[in-house]
TIMIPA-311023 format. One record per residue (C-alpha): residue in three letters; x, y, z. Coordinates in steps of 0.05 Angstrom, whole numbers, plus 32768, in hexadecimal, padded with zeros to 4 digits. Example, Ala and Ser with C-alpha at 12.3 -4.5 7.8 and 13.67 -1.06 7.14 Angstrom:
BEGIN
ALA80F67FA6809C;SER81117FEB808F;
REM end
This chain:
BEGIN
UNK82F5801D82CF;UNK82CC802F8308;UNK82CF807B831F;UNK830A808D834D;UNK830280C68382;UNK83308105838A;UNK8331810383D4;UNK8348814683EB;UNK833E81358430;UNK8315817B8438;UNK82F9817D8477;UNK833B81658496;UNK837481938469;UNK83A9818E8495;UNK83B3814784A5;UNK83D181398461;UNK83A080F88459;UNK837D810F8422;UNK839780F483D3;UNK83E8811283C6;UNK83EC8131837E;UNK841180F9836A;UNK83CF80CC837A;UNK83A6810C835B;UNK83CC8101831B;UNK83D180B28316;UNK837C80B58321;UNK837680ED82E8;UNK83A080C882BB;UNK8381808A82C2;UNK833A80A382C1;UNK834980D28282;UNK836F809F8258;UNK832D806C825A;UNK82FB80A9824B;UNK832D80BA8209;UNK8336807381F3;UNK82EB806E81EF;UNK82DC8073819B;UNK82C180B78191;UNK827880BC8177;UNK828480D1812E;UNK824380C98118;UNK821180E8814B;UNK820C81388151;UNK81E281528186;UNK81BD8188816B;UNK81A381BE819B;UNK81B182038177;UNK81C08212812C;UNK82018217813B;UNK820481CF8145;UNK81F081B580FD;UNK822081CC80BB;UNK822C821080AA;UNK81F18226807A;UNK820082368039;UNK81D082638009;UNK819B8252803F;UNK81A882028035;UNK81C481CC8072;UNK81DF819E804C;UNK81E2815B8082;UNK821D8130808E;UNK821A80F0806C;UNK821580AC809A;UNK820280D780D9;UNK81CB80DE810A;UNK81B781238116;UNK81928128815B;UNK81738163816C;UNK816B817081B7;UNK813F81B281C5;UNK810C81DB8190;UNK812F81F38156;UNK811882258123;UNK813C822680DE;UNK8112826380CA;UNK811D825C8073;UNK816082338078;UNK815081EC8067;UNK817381A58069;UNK818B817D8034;UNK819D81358047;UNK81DB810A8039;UNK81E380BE802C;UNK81C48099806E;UNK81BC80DF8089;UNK818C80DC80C8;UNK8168810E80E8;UNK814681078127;UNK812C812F8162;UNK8123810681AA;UNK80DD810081A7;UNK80A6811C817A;UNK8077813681BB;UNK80B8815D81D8;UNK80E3817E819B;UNK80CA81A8815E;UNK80E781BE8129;UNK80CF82038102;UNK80E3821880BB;UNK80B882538093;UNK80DC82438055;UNK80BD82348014;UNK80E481FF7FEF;UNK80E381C28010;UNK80FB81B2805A;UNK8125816F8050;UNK813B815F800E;UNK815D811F7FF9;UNK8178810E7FBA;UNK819180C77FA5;UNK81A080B77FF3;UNK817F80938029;UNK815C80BF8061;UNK813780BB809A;UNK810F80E880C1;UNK80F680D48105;UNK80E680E88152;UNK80CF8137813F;UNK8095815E8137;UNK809B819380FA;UNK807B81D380EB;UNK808781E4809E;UNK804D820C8086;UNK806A82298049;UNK808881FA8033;UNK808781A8801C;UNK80A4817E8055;UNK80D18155802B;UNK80E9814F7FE1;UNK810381097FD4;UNK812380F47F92;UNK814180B57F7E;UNK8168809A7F49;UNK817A805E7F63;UNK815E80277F9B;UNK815E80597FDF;UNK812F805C8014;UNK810C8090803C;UNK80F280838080;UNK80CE80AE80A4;UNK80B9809A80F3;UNK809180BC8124;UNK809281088104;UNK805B813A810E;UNK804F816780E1;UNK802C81A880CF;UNK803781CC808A;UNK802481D48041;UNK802D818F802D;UNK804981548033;UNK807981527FF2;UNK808C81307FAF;UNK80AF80EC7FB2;UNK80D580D67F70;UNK80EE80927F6D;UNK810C805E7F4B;UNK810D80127F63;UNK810680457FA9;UNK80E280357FF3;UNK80BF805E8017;UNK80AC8057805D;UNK80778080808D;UNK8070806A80DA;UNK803E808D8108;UNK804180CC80DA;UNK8008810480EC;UNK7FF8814780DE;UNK7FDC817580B6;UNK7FE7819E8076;UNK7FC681DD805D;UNK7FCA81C08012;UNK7FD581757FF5;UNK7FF581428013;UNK803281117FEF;UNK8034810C7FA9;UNK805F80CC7F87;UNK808880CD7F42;UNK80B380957F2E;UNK80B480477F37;UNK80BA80357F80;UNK80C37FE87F9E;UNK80A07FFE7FE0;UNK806E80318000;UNK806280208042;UNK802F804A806C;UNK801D803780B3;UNK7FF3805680EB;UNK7FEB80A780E0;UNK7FB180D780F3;UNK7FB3810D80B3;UNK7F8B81488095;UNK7F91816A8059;UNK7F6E81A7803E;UNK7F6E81977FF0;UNK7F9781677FBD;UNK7F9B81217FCF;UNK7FBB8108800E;UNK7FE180D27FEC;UNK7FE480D77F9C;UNK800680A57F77;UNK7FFB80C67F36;UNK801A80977F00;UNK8050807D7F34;UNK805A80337F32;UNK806780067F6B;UNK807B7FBB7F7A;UNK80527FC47FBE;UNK80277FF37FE3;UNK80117FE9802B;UNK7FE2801F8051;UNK7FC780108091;UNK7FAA803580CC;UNK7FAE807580AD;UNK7F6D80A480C8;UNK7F6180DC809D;UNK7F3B812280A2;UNK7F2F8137805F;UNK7F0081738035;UNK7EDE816D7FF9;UNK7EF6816B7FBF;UNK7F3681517FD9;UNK7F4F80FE7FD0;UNK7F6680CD8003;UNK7F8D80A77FC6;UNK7F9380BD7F82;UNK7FB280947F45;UNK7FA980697F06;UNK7F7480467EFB;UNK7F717FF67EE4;UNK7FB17FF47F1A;UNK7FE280107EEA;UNK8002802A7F2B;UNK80187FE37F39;UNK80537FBA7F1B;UNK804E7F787EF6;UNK80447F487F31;UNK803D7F847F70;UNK80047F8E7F97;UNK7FE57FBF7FC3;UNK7FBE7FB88007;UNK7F927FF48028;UNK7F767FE48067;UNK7F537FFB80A5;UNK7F5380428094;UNK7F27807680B8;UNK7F0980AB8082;UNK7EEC80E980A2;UNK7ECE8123807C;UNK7EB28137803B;UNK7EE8811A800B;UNK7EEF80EB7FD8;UNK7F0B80A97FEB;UNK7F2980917FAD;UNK7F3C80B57F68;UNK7F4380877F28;UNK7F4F804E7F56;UNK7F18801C7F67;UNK7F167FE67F99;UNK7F037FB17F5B;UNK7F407FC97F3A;UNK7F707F877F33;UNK7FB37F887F5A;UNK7F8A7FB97F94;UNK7F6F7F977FDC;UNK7F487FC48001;UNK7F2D7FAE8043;UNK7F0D7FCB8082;UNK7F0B80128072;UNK7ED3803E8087;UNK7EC2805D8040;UNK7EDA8032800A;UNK7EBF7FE58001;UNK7EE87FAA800C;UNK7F0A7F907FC9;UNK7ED37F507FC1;UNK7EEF7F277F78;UNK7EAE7F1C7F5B;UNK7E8E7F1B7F16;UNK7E457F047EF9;UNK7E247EF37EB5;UNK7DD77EE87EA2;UNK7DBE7ECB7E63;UNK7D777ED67E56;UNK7D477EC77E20;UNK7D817EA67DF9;UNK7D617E897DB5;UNK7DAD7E6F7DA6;UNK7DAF7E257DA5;UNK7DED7E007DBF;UNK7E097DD37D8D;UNK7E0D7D907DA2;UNK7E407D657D79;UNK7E307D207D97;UNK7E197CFB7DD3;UNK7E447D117E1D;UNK7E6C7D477DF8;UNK7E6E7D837E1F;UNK7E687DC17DF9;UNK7E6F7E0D7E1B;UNK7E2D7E337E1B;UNK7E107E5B7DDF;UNK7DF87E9D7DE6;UNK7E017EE17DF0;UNK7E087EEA7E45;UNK7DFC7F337E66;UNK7E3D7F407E8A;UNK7E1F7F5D7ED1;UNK7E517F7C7F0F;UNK7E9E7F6E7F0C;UNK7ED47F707F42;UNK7F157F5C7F23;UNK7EFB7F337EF4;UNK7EE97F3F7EAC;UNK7EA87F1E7E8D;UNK7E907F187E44;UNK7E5C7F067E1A;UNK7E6E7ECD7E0A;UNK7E647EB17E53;UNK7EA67EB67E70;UNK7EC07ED77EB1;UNK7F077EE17EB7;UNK7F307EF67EF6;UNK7F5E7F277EF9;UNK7F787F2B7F3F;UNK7FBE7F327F51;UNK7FBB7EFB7F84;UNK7F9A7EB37F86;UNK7F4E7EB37FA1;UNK7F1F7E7C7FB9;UNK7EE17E857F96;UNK7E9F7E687F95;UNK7E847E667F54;UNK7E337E597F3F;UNK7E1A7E4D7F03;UNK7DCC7E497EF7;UNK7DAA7E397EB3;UNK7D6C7E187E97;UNK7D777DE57E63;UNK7D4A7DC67E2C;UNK7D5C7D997DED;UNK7D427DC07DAA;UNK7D1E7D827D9B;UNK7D017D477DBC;UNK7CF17D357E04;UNK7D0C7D117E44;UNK7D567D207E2D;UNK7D8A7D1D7E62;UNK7DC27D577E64;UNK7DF07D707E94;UNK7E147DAF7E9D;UNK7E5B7DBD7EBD;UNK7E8F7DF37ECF;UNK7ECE7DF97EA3;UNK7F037E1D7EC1;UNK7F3E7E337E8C;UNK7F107E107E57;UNK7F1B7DC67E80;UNK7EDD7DAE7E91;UNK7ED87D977EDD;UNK7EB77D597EE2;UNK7EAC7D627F24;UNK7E7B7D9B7F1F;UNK7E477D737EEC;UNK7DFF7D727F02;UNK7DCA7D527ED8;UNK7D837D5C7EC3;UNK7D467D437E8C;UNK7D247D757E68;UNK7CFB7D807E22;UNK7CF67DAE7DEC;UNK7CCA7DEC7E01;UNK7CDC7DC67E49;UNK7D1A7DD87E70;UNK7D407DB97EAF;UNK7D5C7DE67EE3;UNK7DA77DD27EED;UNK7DD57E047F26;UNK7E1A7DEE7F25;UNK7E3A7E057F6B;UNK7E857E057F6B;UNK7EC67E237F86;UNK7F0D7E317F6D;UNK7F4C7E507F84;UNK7F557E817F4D;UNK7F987E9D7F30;UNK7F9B7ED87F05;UNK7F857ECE7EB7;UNK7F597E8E7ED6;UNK7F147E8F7EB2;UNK7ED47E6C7EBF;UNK7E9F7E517E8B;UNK7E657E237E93;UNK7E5D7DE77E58;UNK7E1F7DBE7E49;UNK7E177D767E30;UNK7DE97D4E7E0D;UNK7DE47D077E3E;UNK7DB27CE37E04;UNK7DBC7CF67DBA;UNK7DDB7D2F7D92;UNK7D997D5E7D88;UNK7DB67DAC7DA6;UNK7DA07DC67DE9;UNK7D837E087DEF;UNK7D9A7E307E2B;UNK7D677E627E35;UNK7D727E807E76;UNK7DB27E807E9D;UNK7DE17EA87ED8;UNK7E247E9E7EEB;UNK7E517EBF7F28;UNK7E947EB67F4A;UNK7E8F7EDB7F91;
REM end
């Protein structure tokens, strides 16, 4: 209904053309029965005082469940903090024009077995951790456009939990987050950080199905951590991976603790101070004196001899000439192999040499040369393969004239 003017008929009062009081009344009516039949907003408090959020009790706010606090104008909570319910949201307007203050010492929101989000606010908490999140169950935490300035981030406990950061700056005057638990999801996108000790994000012996950090530029002392965790990615579950990228690493800290860019289900790439995850692996064999038993004529046979396993990055190598990939996701490789070949006895005796992926020889990959005892032939066998975890790599000679054994004295291999 469009609005409907009380004409009073003021500058004329006497000429009784103005609205009667039954017209008064029929207007008010009208107008006031479609404002009240409007649903009422049950689930949005505007918060501009304290007086506008629950009653505190033993210096806790506990948060109405499946509502959207909005706060409106600075608040300061001095110690009182605020516990979240289920689906609880709180939110200021914006992050450059509210702030919240709280001098407390336990931590500011706490949410326990509930989803929560905290977004649109900028947060002083220097006391005190900003959050304390603990999870039983599958819940999620999301946290969008906050600033912050305080002690620390906080401890996140989960269990099959997600975790979600969105443009989320500031600063503390200790650590940063610290993670217990299984989680299915952290999720960090573009922040600009410090921290003053600890590590900014440490994952301790948390597990995870995924983790995702991107954009995040971070101002950091030394002795302090950018991540922290397990190392040989026990901080990833069976079939999870993790991607760091384009981070921005200022300072005299430590990018990585226990973690490694080589480890297996880890990708780092494009950040200032820690080298891109690169799969690679190599071998060498040299002055091998161990034969290569040849059982007959064209029977491949893999390599004798003890190889030097050189440089890994999730692969495994062993003496036995074998490079093994551990990566949590499929790579194309090249792979080179390079030996010098020579029969024990004899002369002008054809061999050839090949790759052997999973112990198949692939007959593709053969090249061929003629060499004598005491006289070797050169043979590099270039190749490539799309690699899937557990996938290993061997190179297999064969004797192309007789049965007499080949010697391979010299030899490298390498998937990169």
């Amino acid at each position: 209904m469009a609005r409907q003017v009380l004409n009073p008929n003021s500058s004329a009062p006497n000429d009784k053309l103005g609205d009667t009081p039954f017209d008064y009344t029929a207007k008010l009516n009208a107008m006031t029965l479609e404002l009240f039949s409007v649903s009422t907003l049950t689930k949005r408090v505007v918060v501009n005082t304290l007086t506008d959020l629950p009653t505190a009790v033993a210096g806790v706010i506990t948060l109405a469940a499946d509502t959207l606090y909005v706060q409106a104008d600075d608040l300061n909570l001095s110690t009182t903090r605020l516990v979240l319910g289920a689906n609880t949201v709180y939110s200021g307007i914006d992050s450059l024009v509210v702030s919240l203050s709280y001098v407390g010492t336990l931590p500011l929101f706490t949410m326990t077995n509930v989803n929560g989000s905290v977004k649109d606010l900028a947060v002083t908490h220097l006391n005190a951790p900003l959050f304390s999140f603990s999870d039983s169950g599958t819940h999620v935490l999301r946290v969008s456009d906050v600033a912050y300035a305080g002690s620390s981030i906080g401890t996140l406990g989960g269990s099959g939990s997600s975790v979600r950061f969105t443009n989320f700056s500031g600063s503390t005057t200790s650590t940063g987050m610290a993670f217990t638990g299984n989680w299915r999801a952290l999720l960090f996108e573009p922040t600009l950080s410090a921290i003053a000790s600890g590590s900014f994000i440490n994952l301790g012996s948390a597990t995870f199905d995924s983790i995702s950090i991107s954009e995040t530029s971070l101002d950091y002392v030394s002795g302090s951590f950018f991540i922290s965790g397990a190392s040989s990615s026990a901080n990833i579950n069976a079939g999870g991976f993790a991607v760091i990228t384009n981070t921005n690493l200022k300072g005299a800290g430590t990018p990585l603790q226990q973690i490694t860019p080589d480890d297996a289900f880890f990708n780092f790439i494009n950040n200032n101070k820690i080298r891109d995850t690169r799969p690679d692996g190599l071998l060498s064999l040299q002055g091998n004196t161990v034969a290569t038993t040849i059982a007959g004529a064209n029977i491949p046979v893999l390599t004798a001899g003890v190889w030097v396993v050189g440089p890994l990055g999730q692969f495994t190598g062993s003496t036995g000439g074998r490079l093994t990939y551990i990566g949590g996701k499929d790579a194309r490789l090249p792979v080179t192999f390079s030996a010098s070949l020579a029969p024990t006895l004899s002369t002008g005796i054809a061999m050839s040499a090949y790759i052997a992926i999973n112990g198949s020889i692939v007959a593709a990959s053969r090249r061929q040369g003629t060499g004598s005892a005491g006289g070797p032939t050169s043979i590099t066998l270039p190749w490539q393969h799309t690699f899937s975890t557990n996938d290993y790599v061997e190179v297999f000679v064969e004797n192309n004239t007789n049965a007499t054994d080949i010697l391979v004295s010299t030899a490298i291999g390498r998937v990169n």
